[in-house]
N, C-alpha and C positions, 0 to 999 in steps of 0.2 A: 512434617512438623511446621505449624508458622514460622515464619523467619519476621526475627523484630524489625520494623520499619526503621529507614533510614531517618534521620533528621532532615526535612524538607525546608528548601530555601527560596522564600519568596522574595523575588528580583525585584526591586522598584525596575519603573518603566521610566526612561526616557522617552515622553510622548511627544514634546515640544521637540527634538532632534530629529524623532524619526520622522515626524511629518513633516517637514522641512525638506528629507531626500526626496518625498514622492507624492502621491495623495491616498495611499494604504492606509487603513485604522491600525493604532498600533494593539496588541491580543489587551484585552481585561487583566489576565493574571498569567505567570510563566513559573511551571516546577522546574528546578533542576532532577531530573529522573538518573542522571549519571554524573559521574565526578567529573571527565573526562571529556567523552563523546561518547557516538553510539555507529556500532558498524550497520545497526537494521530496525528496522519496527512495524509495528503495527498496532491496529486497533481496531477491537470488536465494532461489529455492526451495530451496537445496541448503545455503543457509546460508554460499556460500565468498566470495562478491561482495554492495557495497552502490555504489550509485550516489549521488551526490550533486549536487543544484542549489546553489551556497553563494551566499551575498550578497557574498560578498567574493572566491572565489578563481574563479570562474564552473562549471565542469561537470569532473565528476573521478570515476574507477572505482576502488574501494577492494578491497584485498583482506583480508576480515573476520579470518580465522587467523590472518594477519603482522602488522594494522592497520598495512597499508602502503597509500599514494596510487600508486596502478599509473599512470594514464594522466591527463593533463587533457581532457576530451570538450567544446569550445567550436564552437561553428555557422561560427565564420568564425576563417578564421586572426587570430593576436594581438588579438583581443578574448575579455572574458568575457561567456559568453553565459548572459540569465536562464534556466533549466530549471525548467523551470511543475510539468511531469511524464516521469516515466520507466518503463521497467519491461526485464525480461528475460523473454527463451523461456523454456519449463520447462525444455531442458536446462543453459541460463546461456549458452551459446556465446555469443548476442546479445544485445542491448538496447538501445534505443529512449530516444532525451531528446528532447523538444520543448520551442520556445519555445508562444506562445500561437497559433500557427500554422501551424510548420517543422517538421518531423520528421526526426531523421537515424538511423541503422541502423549501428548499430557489431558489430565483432568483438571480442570480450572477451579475445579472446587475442593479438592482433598491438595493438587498441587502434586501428584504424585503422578509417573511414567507410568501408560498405558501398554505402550508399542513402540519395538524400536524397528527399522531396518536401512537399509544402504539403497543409495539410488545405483540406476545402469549409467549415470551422467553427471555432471559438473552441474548443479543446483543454482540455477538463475533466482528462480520465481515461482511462486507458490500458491496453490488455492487448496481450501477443505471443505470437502460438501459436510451435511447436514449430520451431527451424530458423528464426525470423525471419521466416517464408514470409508472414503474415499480422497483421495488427494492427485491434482492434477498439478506436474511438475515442470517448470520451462527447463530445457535444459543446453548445455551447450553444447551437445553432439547435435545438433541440427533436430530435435526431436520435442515433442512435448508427450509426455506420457500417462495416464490414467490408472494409479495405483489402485490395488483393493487394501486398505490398508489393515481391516483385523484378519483377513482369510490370507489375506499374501497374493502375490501376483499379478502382472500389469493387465487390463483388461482391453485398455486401447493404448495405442500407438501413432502418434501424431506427426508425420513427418513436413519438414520443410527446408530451405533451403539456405540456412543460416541459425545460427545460435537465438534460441527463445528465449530474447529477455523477457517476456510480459506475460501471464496470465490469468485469466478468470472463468468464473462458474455461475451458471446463472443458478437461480433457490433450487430449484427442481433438479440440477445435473444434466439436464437436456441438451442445456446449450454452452458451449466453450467457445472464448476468445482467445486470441495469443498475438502477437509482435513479436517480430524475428529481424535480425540483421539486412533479409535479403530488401528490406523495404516496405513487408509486406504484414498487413494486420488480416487475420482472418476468423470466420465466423464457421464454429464444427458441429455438428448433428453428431451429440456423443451416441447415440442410441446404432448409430450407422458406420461413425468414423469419417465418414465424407466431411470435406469442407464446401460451405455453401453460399459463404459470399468471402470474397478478396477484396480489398481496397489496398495501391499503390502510391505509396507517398516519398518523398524527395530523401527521407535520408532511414538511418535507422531506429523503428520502434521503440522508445523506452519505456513506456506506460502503456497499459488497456484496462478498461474496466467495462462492466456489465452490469446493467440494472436488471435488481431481483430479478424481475419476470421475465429477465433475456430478451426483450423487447427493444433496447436502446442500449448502445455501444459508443465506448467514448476508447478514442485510440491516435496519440501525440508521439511523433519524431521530431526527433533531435534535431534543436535549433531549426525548426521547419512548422509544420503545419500542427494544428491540434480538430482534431473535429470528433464533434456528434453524429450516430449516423444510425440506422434503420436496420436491425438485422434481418426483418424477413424480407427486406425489397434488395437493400445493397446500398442501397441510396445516401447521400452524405446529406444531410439534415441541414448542420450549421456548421463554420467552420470558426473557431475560438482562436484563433493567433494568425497573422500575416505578414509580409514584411511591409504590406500596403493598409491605409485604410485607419482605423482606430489606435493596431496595433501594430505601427511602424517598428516596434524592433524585436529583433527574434527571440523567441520562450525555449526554455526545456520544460518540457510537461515531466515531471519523473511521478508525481505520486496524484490518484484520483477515485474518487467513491460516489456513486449516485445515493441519493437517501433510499428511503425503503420501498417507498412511492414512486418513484423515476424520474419526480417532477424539477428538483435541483442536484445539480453536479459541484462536489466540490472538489478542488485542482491545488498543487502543490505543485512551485519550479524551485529548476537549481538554483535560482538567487534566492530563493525565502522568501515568493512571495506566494498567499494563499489566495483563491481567487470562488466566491461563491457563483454559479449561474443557473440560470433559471433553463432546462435541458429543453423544453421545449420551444420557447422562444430562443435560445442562444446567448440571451442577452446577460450581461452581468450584473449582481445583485450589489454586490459589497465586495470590498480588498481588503486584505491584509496582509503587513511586513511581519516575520517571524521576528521572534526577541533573539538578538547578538550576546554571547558573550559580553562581548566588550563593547560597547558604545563606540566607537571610534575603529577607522581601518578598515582594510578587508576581510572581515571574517564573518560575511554575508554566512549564512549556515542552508543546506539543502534539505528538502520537506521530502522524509523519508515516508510518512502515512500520513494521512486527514481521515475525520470522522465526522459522523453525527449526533448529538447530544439531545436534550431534551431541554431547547431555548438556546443553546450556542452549540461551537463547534470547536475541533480540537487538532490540533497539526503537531506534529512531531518532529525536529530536526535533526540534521548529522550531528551535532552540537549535542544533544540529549534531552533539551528543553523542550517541557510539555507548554503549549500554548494554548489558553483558557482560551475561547472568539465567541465577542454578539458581537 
């Protein structure tokens, strides 16, 4: 059944404050999507769905263009249920919330549970192929896993040497990315299970992402390096954060998405800033500061997803605020 839309609250912007702190655009427009905050999120590839874990209202399908509350998505009837992580198929039809152990399989369109089941692990990080058919899980037993998810049954097994916080799926399912604690971001031949290129960086993975065609990897540790890099060579491309150079001071990369094309990469850190770049040159397009609560203080907010829209762009915070970007 629809669930009646919340009353939505458009924030005036303090523009003249926020650019004062930095030289970030501050967003066009900012929903509040939660009362509260939000433990997680995401947003369809297509730019038209956002999913939300809220601290207060439990698990909710957002529809981006209306910034209407489509559906409440909770694990058990009449409770809210915490949503650790989520995500959607590339065509959106599906999407996937977990608590720290549950997985449930929704249809974007009726709103209603497809599939439920349990992981073998403590639910990092999440990707869903095409049609829902399949979900690849980071997990914190040292493992990332390859769910069948309407037949049942893990199909691969991804082992490594630290807790997977990060991963991703290229369109086809061919190719799998992941970041793990040990340092290390890596590129998988899901057809084989082999991993086929490693890259070794300063601290631990928080982010990875993959463009559609599994062609270009984007893969950021904590307060350390962020780079672009080559999945069929190994080869690092560009590197997007340093402690030298452009970018004298240290990033957390936590949230990133290549468009559909591969051609720009958009990036989310823990201070709330959002960062457009052009993936094949490296270079940066435009910034932006996420909208505060509060104008004042510390309560910088963290960019839990970014997206791609159709003429702008759209960032999600710990906070719960949706952020319109050109």
């Amino acid at each position: 059944m629809l669930k009646k839309p919340h009353r939505l609250i458009l924030i005036p912007l303090l523009a003249s404050a926020l650019a004062a702190c930095d030289s970030a655009n501050s967003p066009s427009s900012v929903y509040e999507y939660t009362t509260l905050g939000a433990y997680s999120a995401d947003i369809s590839l297509d730019g038209h769905y956002a999913v939300i874990g809220s601290q207060d209202e439990g698990g909710s399908l957002w529809d981006i263009q209306k910034n209407a509350r489509l559906f409440d998505w909770n694990h058990r009837k009449d409770e809210r249920s915490i949503i650790a992580e989520s995500g959607f198929s590339p065509e959106a039809n599906f999407a996937v919330t977990a608590n720290q152990q549950d997985l449930v399989l929704w249809h974007t369109l009726t709103g209603q549970p497809e599939w439920f089941w349990s992981s073998p692990g403590e639910i990092l990080d999440l990707a869903i192929a095409a049609d829902g058919n399949f979900a690849l899980l980071g997990l914190a037993n040292h493992e990332a896993v390859y769910f069948d998810i309407k037949n049942g049954g893990i199909r691969r097994t991804l082992r490594h040497q630290g807790r997977v916080r990060s991963v991703d799926l290229s369109a086809d399912t061919l190719t799998a990315l992941t970041g793990s604690d040990d340092y290390k971001t890596t590129v998988w031949d899901m057809q084989s299970g082999e991993a086929t290129h490693q890259i070794s960086l300063n601290n631990v993975i928080d982010v990875v992402a993959l463009s559609p065609n599994g062609d270009k990897a984007f893969s950021a540790s904590n307060l350390d390096t962020a780079i672009i890099w080559d999945t069929q060579s190994g080869e690092i491309q560009h590197t997007l954060s340093s402690t030298a150079g452009f970018f004298p001071k240290r990033m957390s990369y936590v949230a990133a998405r290549f468009s559909k094309n591969g051609d720009q990469l958009l990036t989310g850190t823990a201070a709330g800033l959002i960062q457009l770049w052009d993936s094949n040159s490296g270079n940066e397009l435009k910034r932006w500061r996420a909208h505060k609560r509060e104008p004042y203080g510390p309560t910088s907010t963290s960019i839990y997803a970014v997206g791609f829209g159709s003429g702008e762009y759209y960032a999600i915070g710990s906070n719960g605020v949706m952020n319109i970007l050109k």
